[in-house]
VOTOR-618381 format. One line per 8 residues: number of its first residue (from 1); their letters; for each residue x, y, z of N, C-alpha, C. Coordinates in Angstrom, 1 decimal. Example, Ala and Ser with C-alpha at 12.3 -4.5 7.8 and 13.67 -1.06 7.14 Angstrom:
# VOTOR-618381
1	AS	13.2/-5.7/7.8/12.3/-4.5/7.8/13.2/-3.3/7.8 ~ 12.8/-2.2/7.1/13.7/-1.1/7.1/12.9/0.0/7.9
//
This chain:
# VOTOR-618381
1	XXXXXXXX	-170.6/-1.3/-59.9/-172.1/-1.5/-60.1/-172.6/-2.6/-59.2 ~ -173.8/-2.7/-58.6/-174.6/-3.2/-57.6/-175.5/-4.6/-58.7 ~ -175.1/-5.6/-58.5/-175.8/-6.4/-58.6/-177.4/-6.1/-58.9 ~ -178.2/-6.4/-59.9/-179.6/-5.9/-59.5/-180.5/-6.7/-58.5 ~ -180.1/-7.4/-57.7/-181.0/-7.8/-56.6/-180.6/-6.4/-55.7 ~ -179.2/-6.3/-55.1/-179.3/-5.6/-54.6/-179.5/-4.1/-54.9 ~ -179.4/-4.0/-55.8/-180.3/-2.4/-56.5/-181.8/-2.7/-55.5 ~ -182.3/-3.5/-55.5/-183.7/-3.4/-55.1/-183.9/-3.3/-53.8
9	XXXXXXXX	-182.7/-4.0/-53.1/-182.7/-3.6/-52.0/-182.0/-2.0/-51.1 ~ -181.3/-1.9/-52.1/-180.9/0.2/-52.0/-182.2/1.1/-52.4 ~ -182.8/0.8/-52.9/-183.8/2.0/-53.4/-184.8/2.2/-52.1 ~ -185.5/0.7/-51.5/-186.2/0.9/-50.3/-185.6/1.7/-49.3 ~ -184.2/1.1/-49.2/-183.6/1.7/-48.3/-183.7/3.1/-47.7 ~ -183.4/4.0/-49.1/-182.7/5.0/-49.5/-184.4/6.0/-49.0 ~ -185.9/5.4/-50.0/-186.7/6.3/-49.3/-187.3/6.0/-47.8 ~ -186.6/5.0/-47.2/-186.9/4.7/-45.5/-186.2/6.0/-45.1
17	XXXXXXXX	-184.8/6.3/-45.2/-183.9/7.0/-44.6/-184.5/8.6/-45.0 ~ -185.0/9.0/-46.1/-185.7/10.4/-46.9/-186.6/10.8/-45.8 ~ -187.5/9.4/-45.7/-189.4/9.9/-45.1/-189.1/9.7/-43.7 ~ -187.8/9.3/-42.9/-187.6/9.8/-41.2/-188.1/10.8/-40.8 ~ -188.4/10.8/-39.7/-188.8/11.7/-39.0/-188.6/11.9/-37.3 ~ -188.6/12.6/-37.0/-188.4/12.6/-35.2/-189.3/13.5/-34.8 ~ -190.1/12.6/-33.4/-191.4/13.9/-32.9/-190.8/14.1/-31.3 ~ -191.2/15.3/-31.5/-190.6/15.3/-29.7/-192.1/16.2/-29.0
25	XXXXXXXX	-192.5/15.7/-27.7/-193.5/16.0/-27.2/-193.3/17.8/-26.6 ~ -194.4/18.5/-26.7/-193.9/20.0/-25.9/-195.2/20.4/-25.1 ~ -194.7/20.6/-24.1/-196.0/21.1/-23.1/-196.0/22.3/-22.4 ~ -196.9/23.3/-22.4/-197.0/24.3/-21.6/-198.1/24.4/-20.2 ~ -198.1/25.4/-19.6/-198.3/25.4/-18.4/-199.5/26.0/-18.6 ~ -200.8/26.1/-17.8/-202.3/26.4/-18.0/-202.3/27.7/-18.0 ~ -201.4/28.4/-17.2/-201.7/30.1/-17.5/-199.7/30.6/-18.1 ~ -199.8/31.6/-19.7/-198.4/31.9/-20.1/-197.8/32.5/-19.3
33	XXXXXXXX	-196.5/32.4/-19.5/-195.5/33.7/-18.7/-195.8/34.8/-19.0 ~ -196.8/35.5/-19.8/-196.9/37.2/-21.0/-197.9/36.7/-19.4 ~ -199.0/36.3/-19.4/-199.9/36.9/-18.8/-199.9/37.0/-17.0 ~ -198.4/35.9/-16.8/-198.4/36.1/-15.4/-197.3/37.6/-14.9 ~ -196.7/37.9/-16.1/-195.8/39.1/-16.3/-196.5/40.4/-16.5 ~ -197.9/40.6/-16.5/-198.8/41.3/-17.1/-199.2/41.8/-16.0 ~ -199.5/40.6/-15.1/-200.7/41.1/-13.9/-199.3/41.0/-12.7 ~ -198.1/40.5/-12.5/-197.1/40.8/-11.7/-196.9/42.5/-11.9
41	XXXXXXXX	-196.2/42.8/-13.0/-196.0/44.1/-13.7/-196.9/45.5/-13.0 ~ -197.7/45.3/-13.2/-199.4/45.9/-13.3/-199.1/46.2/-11.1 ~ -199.5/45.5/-10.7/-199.1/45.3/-9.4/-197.6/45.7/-8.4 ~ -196.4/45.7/-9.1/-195.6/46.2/-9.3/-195.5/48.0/-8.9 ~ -196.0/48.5/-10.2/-196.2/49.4/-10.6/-197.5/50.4/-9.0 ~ -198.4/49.4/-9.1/-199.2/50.4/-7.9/-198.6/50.5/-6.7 ~ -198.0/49.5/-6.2/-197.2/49.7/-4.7/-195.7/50.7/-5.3 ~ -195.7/50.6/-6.5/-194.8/52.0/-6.1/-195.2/53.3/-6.1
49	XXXXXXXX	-196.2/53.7/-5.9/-197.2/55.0/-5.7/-197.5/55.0/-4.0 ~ -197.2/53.7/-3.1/-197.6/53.9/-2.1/-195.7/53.8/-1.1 ~ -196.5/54.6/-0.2/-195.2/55.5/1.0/-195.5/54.2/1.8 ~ -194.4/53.4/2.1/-194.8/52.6/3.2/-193.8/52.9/4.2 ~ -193.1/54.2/4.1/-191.9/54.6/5.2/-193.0/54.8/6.6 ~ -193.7/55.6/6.9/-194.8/55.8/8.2/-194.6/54.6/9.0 ~ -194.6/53.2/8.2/-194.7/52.0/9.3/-193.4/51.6/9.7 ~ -192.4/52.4/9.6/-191.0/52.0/9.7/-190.9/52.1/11.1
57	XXXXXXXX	-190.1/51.0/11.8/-190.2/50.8/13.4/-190.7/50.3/14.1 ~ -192.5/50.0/13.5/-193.2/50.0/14.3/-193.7/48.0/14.3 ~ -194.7/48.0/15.1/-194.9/46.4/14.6/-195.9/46.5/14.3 ~ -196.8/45.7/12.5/-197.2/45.9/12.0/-198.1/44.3/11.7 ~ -199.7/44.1/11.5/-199.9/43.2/11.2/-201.0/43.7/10.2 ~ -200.7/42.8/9.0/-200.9/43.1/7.2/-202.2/41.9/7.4 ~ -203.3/42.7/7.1/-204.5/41.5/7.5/-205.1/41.4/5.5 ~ -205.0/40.5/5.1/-205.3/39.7/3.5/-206.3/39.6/3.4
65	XXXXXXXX	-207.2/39.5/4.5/-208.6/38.5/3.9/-209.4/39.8/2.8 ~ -209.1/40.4/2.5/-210.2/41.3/1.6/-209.1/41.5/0.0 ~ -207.7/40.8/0.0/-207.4/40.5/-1.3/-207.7/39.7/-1.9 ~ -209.2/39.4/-2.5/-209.2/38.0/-3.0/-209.0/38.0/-4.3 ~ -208.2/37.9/-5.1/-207.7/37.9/-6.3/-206.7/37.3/-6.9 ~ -206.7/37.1/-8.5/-205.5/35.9/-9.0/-204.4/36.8/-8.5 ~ -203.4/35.4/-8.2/-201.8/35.8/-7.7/-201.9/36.7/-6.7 ~ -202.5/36.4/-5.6/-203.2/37.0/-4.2/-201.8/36.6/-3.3
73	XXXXXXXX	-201.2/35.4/-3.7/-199.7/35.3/-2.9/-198.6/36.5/-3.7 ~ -198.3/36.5/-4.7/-197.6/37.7/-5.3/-198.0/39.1/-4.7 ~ -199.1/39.4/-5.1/-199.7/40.5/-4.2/-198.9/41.1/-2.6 ~ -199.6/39.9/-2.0/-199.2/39.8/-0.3/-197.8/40.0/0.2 ~ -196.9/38.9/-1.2/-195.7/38.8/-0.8/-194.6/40.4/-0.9 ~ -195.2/40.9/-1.8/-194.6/41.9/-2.5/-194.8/43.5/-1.7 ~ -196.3/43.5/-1.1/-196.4/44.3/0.3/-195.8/43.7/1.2 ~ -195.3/42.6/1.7/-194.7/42.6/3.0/-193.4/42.8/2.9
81	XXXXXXXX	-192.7/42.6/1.6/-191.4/42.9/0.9/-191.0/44.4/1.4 ~ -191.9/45.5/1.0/-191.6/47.0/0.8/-191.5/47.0/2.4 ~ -192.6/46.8/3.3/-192.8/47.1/4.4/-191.2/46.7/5.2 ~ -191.1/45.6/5.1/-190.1/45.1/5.8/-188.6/45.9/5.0 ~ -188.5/46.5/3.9/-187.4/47.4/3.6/-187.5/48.8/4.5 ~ -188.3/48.8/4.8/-188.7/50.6/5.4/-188.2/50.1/7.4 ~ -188.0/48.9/7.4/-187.4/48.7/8.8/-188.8/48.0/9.5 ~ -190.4/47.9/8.8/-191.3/47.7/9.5/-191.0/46.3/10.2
89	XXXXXXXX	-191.8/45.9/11.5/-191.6/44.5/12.0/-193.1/44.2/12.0 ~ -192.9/43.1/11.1/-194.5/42.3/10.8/-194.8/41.4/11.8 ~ -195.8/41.6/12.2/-196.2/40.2/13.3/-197.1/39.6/12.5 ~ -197.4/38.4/13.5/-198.7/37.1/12.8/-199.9/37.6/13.3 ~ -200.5/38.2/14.7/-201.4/38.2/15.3/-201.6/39.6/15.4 ~ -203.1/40.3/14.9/-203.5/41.5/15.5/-203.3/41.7/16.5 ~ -203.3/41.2/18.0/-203.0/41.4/18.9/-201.6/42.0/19.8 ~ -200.4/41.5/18.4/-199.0/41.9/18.9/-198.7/43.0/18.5
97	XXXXXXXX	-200.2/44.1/17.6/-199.6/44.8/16.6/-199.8/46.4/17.2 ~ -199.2/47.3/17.3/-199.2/48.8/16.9/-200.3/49.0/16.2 ~ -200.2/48.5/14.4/-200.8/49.1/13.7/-201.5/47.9/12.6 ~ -202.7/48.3/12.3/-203.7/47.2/11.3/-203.7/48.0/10.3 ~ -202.9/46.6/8.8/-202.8/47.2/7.4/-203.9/46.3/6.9 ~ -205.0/47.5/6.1/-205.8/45.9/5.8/-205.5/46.3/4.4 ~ -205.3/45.3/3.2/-204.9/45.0/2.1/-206.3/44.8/1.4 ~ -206.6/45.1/0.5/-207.6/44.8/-0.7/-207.7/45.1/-2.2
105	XXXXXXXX	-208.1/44.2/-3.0/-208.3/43.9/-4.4/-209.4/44.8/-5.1 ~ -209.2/45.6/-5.8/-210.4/46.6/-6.3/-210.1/46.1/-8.2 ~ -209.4/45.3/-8.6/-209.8/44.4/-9.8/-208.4/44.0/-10.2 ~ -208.0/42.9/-10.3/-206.7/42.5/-11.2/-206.8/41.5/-11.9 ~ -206.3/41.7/-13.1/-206.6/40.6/-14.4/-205.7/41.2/-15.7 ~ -206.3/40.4/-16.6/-205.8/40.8/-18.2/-207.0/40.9/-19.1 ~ -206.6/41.8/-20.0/-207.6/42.1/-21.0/-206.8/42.1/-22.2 ~ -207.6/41.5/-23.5/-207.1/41.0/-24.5/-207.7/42.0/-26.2
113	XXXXXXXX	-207.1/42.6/-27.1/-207.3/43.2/-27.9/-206.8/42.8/-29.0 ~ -207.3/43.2/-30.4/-206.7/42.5/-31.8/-207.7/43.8/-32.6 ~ -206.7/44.1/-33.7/-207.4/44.7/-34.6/-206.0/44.8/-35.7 ~ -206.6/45.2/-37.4/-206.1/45.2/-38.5/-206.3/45.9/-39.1 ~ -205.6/46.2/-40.3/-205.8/46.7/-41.7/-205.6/45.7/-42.8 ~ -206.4/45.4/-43.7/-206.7/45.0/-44.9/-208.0/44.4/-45.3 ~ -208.3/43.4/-46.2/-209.2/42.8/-45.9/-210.0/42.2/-45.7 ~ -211.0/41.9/-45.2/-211.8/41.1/-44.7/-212.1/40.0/-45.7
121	XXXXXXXX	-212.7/38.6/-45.1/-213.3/37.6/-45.7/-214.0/37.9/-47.1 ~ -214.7/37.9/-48.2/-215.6/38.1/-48.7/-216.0/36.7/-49.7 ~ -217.3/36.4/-49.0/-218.2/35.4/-50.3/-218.5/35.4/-51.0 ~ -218.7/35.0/-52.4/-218.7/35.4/-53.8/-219.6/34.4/-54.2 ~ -220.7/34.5/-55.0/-221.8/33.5/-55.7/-221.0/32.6/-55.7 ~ -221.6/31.3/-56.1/-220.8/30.3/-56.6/-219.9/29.6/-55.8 ~ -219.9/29.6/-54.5/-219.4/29.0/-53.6/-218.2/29.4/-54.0 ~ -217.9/30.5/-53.9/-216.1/30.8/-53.8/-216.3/32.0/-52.8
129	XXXXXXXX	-214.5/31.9/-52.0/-214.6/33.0/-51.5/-213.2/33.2/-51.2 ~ -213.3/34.4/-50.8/-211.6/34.9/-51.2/-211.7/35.2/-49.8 ~ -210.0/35.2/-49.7/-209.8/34.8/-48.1/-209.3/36.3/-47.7 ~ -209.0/36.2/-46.2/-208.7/37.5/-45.5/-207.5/38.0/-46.0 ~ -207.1/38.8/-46.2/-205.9/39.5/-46.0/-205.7/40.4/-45.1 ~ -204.5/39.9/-44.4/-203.5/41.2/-43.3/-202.4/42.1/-43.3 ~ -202.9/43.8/-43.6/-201.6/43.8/-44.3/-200.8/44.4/-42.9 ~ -201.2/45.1/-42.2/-201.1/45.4/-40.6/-201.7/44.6/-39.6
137	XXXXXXXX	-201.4/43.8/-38.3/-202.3/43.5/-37.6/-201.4/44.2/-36.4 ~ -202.4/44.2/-35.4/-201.9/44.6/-33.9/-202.4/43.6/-33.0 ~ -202.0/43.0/-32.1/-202.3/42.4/-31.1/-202.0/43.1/-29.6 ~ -202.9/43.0/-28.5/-202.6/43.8/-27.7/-203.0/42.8/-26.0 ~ -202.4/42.5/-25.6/-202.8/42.3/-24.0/-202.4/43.2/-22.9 ~ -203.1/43.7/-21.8/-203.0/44.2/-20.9/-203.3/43.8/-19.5 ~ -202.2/44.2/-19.0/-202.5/43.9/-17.3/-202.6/45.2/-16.1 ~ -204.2/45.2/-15.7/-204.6/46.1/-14.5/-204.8/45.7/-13.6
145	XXXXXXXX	-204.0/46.1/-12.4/-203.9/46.1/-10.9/-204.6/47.7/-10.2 ~ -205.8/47.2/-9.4/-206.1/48.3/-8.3/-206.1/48.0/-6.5 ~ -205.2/48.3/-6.5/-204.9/48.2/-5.1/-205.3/49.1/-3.8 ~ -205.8/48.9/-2.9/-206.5/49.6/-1.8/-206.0/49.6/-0.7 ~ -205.0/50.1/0.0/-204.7/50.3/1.6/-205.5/50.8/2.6 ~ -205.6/50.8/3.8/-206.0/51.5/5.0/-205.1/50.9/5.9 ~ -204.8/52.3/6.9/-204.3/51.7/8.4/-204.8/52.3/9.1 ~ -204.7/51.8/10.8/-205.4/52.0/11.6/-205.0/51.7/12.9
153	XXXXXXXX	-205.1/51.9/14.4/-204.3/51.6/15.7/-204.5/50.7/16.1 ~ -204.5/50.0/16.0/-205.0/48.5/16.7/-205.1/48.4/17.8 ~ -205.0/49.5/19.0/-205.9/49.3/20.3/-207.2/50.7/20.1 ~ -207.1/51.8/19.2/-207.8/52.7/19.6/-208.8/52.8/18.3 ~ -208.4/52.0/17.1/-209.2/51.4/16.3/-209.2/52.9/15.0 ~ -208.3/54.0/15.6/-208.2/55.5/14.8/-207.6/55.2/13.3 ~ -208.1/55.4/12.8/-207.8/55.5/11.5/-206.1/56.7/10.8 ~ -205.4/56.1/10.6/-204.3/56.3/10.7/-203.7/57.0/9.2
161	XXXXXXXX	-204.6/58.1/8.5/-204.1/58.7/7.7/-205.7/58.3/6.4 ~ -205.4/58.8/4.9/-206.9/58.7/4.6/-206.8/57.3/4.3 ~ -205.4/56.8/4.3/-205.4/55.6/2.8/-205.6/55.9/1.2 ~ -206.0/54.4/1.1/-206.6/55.4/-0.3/-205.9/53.8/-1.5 ~ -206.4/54.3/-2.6/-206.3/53.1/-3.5/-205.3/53.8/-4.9 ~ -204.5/52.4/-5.5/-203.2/52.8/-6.4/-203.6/51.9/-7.9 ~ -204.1/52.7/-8.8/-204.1/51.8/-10.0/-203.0/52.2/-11.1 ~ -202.8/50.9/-11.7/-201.8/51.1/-13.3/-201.9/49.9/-14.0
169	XXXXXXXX	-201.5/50.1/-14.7/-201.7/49.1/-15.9/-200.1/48.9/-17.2 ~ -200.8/47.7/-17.2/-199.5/47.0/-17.9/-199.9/46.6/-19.2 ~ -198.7/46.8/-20.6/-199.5/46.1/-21.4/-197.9/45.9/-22.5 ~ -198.8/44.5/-23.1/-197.9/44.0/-24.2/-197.9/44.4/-25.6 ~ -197.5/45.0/-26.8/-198.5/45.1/-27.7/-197.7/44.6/-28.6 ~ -198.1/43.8/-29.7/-197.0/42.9/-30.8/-197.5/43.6/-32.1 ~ -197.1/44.0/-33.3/-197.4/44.2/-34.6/-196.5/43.3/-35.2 ~ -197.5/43.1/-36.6/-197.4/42.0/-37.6/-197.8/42.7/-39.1
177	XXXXXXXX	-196.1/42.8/-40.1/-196.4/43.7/-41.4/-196.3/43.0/-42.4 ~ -197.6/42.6/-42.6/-197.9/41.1/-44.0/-197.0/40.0/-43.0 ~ -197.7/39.9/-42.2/-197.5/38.4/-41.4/-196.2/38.6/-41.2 ~ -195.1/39.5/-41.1/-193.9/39.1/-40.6/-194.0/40.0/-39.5 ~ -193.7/39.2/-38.1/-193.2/39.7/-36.9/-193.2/38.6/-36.1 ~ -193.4/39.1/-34.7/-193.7/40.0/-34.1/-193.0/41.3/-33.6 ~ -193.4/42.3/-33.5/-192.2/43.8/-33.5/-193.3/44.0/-32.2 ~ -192.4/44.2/-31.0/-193.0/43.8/-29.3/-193.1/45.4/-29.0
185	XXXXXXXX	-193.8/45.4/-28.3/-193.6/47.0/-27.6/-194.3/46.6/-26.3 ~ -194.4/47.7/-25.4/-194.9/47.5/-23.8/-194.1/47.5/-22.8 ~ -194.6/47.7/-21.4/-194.2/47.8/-20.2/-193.5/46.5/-19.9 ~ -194.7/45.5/-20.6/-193.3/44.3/-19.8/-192.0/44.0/-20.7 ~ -192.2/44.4/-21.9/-191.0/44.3/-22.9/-190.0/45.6/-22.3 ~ -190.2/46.5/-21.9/-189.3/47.3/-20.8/-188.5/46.6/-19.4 ~ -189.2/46.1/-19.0/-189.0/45.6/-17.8/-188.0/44.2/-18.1 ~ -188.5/43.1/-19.3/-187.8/42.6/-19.2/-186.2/42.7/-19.8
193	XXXXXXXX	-186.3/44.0/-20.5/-184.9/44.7/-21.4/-184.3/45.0/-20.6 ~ -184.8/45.4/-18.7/-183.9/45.7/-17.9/-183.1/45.0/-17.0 ~ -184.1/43.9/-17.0/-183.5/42.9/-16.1/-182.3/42.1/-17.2 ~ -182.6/41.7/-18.1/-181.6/40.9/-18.8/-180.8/41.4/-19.6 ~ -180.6/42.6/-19.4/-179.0/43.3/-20.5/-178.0/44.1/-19.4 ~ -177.1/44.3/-20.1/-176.4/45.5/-19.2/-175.9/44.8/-17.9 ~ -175.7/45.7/-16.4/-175.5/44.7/-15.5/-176.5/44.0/-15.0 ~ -177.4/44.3/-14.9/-178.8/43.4/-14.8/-178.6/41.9/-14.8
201	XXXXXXXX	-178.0/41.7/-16.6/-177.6/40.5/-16.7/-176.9/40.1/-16.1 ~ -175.8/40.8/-14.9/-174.4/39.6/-14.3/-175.1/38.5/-13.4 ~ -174.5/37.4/-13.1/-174.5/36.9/-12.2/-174.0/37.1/-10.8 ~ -174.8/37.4/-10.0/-174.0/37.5/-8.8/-173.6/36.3/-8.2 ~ -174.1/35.2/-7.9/-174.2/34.4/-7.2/-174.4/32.7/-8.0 ~ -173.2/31.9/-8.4/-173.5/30.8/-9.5/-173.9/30.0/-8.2 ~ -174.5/28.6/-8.7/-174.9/27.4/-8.1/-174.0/26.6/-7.9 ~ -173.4/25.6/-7.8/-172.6/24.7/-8.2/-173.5/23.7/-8.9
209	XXXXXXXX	-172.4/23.0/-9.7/-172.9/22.0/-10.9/-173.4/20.7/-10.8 ~ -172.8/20.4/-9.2/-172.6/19.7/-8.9/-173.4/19.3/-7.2 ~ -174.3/18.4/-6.6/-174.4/18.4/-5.1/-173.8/17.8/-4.5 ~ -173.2/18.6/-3.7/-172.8/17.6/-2.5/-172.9/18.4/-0.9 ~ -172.7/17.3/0.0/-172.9/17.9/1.5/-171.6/17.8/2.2 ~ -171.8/18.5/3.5/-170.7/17.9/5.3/-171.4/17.3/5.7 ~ -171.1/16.6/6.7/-171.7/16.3/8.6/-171.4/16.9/9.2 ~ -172.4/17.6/9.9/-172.1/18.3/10.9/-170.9/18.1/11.9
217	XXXXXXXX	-170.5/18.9/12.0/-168.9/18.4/12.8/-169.5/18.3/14.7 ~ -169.0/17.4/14.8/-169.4/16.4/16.3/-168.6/17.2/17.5 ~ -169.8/17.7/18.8/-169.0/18.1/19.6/-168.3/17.5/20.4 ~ -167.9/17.5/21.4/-166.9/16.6/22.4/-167.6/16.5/23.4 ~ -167.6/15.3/24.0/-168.6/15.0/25.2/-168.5/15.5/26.6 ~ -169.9/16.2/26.7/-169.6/16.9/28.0/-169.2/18.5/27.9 ~ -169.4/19.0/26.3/-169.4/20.2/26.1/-170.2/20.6/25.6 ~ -170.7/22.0/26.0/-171.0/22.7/25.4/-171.3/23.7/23.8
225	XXXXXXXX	-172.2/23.8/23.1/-171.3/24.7/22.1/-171.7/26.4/22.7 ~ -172.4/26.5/23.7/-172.3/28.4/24.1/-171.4/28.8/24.2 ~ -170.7/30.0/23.8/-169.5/30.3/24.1/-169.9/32.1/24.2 ~ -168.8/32.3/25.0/-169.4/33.5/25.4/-167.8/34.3/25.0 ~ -168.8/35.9/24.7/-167.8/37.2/24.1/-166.8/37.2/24.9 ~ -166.8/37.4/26.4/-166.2/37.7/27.3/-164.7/37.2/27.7 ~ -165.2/35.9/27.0/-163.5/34.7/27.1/-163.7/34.2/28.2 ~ -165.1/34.0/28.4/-165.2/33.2/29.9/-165.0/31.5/29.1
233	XXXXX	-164.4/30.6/30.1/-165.1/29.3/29.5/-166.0/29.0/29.2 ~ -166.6/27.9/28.1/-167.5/27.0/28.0/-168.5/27.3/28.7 ~ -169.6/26.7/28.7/-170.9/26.3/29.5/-170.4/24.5/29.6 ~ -170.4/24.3/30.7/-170.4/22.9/31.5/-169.0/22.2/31.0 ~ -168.2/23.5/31.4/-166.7/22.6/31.2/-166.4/22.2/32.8
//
């Protein structure tokens, strides 16, 4: 048995240690990953409706200024990606080019949807009111990409086929049965089921855990490093 002074000093104790608590700070980013996966996705999807084999060989300069649109670098990046698989050689300057791609934005964004079953608010005399019930809800985001091509000769200014524009759309949709879920459906819940299961998931290529460097290894004075196929010597031996 505890002395009763010290009884008095156990009891404080005991609800100090009960009413602890730990806060930890959490921050997110101004636009979510659903909605930058939405309009990536969305975009995705229209350049694969377009042939970019025709430019294969040739030198090609991809002119931007008429994409003006969110994730206008994703966009850009992802046409010059396909092009440059088909063998195309991208230059910087219309003037080095064969052929002028001009790129354009005909609308990309997200659109947001919500609808239910059960029921609604209702007010009742007497300042009472009975609250909503959900016994279904659906929640729905979607992401639409319309993309526009034309090419053309870049010395003869000929119009190099009709062109033509590529739309699709992406979407997330979540249900909720008496508030328990979310049960995911959609394109990007596809997309990301492929990338992260199966072999999708392996790693090809780990990091190390750890950083470290060389120095460049030092040549010998008065040599060169050219060295030639032929088994000729050195340059300036």
């Amino acid at each position: 048995m505890f002395p009763p002074r010290s009884q008095l000093l156990i009891v404080p104790a005991l609800v100090m240690l009960i009413a602890g608590c730990t806060h930890s700070q959490r921050s997110n980013t101004a636009r979510t990953g659903m909605e930058q996966l939405l309009i990536s996705n969305a975009i995705d999807q229209s350049l694969e409706k377009v042939n970019f084999r025709p430019f294969g060989g040739h030198t090609v300069y991809l002119e931007e200024k008429y994409a003006d649109s969110v994730d206008k670098a994703y966009l850009v990046g992802s046409v010059r990606h396909r092009m440059l698989a088909t063998g195309t050689r991208l230059v910087d300057k219309p003037e080095d080019a064969e052929i002028i791609v001009e790129l354009r934005s005909g609308g990309i964004g997200t659109d947001t949807s919500e609808s239910f079953v059960g029921v609604p608010e209702i007010a009742l005399p007497g300042m009472l009111t009975l609250p909503e019930v959900r016994f279904l809800q659906r929640t729905s985001q979607s992401g639409t990409a319309k993309i526009g091509l034309v090419a053309y000769d870049a010395k003869t200014k000929q119009v190099l086929g009709p062109g033509g524009t590529s739309l699709s759309k992406s979407n997330d949709n979540n249900w909720f049965v008496a508030g328990i879920g979310p049960i995911q459906q959609g394109s990007v819940k596809r997309e990301i089921s492929r990338s992260t299961t199966g072999a999708a998931a392996s790693k090809d290529i780990s990091m190390p855990r750890q950083v470290s460097f060389e120095s460049p290894k030092l040549l010998s004075p008065g040599r060169s490093a050219v060295k030639f196929a032929s088994g000729e010597e050195d340059a300036g031996k």
